[in-house]
C-alpha positions as CSV (number, residue, x, y, z in Angstrom):
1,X,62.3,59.4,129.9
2,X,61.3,57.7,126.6
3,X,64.8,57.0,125.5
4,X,65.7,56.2,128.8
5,X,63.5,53.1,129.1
6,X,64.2,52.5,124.9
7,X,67.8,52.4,125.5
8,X,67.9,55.0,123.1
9,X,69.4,57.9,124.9
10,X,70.6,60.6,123.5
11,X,70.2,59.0,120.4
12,X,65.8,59.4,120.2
13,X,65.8,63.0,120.2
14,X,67.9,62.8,117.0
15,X,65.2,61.0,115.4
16,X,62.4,62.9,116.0
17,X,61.6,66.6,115.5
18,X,59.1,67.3,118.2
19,X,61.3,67.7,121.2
20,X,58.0,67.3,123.8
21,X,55.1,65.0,123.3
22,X,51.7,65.3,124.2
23,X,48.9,62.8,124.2
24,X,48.1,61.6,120.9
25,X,51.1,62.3,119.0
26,X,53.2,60.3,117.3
27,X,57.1,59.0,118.1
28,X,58.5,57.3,115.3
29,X,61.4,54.5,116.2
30,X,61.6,52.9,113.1
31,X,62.0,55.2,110.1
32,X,61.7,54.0,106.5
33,X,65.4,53.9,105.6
34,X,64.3,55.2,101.9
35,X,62.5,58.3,102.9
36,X,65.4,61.2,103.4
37,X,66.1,62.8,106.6
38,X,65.7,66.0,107.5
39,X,67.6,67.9,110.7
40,X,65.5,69.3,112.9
41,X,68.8,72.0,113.6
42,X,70.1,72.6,110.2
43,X,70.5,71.1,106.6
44,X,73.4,68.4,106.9
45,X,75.0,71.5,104.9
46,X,74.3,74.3,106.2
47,X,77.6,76.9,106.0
48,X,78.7,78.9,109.0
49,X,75.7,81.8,109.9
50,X,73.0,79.3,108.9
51,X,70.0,81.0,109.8
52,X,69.1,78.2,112.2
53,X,66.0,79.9,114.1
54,X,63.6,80.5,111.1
55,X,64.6,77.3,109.5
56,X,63.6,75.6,112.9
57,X,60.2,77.4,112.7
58,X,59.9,76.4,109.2
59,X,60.4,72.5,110.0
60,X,57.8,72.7,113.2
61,X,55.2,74.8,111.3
62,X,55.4,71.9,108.4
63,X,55.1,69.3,111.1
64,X,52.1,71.0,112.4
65,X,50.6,71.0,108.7
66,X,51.2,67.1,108.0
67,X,49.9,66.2,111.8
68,X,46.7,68.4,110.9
69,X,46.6,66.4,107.4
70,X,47.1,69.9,105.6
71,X,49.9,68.7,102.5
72,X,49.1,71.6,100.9
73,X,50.7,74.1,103.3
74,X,53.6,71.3,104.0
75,X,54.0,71.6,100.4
76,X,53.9,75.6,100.2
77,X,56.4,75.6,103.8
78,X,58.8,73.1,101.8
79,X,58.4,75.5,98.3
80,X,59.0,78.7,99.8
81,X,61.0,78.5,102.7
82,X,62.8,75.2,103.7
83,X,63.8,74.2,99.8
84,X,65.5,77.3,99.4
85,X,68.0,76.5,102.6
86,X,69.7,73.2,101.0
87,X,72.2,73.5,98.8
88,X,72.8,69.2,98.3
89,X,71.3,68.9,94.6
90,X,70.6,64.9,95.7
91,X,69.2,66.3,99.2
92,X,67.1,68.7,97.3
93,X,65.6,65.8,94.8
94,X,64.7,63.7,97.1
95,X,62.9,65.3,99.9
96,X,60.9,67.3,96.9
97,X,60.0,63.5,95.7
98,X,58.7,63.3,98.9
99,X,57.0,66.8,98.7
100,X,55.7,66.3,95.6
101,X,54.2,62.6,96.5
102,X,52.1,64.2,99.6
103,X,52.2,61.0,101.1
104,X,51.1,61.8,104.9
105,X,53.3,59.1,106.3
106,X,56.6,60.2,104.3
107,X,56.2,63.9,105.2
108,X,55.8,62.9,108.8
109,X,58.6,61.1,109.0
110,X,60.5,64.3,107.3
111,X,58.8,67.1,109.3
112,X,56.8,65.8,112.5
């Protein structure tokens, strides 16, 4: 219904990882254009078999951590699960820039 009354359908679910919202969380519409991007479905990547279901897991459980301010396990989620998933060197550098920065906004944008 969001995108509907943004005009932004089917386009909003694309930008977004949570898929349902509940009171109090956040919906971001205008991205920082120099923070990476991250699929919610699979790295831009990802070869034929991806393992799409624990990568999916990985993403909401680090969206979880940066909503509950915890960059530590957003940082531990990125390290040993989702890093190891990309293959795109440049990919790889920049969204562990933004790892490595812990800056709550950045990581929302890349995992909430």
């Amino acid at each position: 219904m969001i995108a509907e009354r943004l005009c932004a359908y089917p386009n909003l679910g694309s930008m977004n990882h949570v898929r349902d919202l509940s009171p109090g969380q956040v919906l971001w519409l205008t991205p920082d254009p120099d923070t990476p991007w991250i699929s919610f479905y699979a790295p831009s990547d990802a070869p034929a078999g991806f393992p799409q279901i624990p990568y999916q897991d990985a993403i909401t459980a680090a969206g979880a951590a940066v909503d509950a301010g915890d960059i530590d396990t957003v940082r531990s989620i990125w390290n040993n699960t989702l890093a190891g998933m990309f293959t795109d060197e440049d990919t790889l550098r920049a969204i562990q820039q933004v790892v490595d920065a812990g800056d709550p906004d950045a990581l929302r944008q890349l995992f909430s």
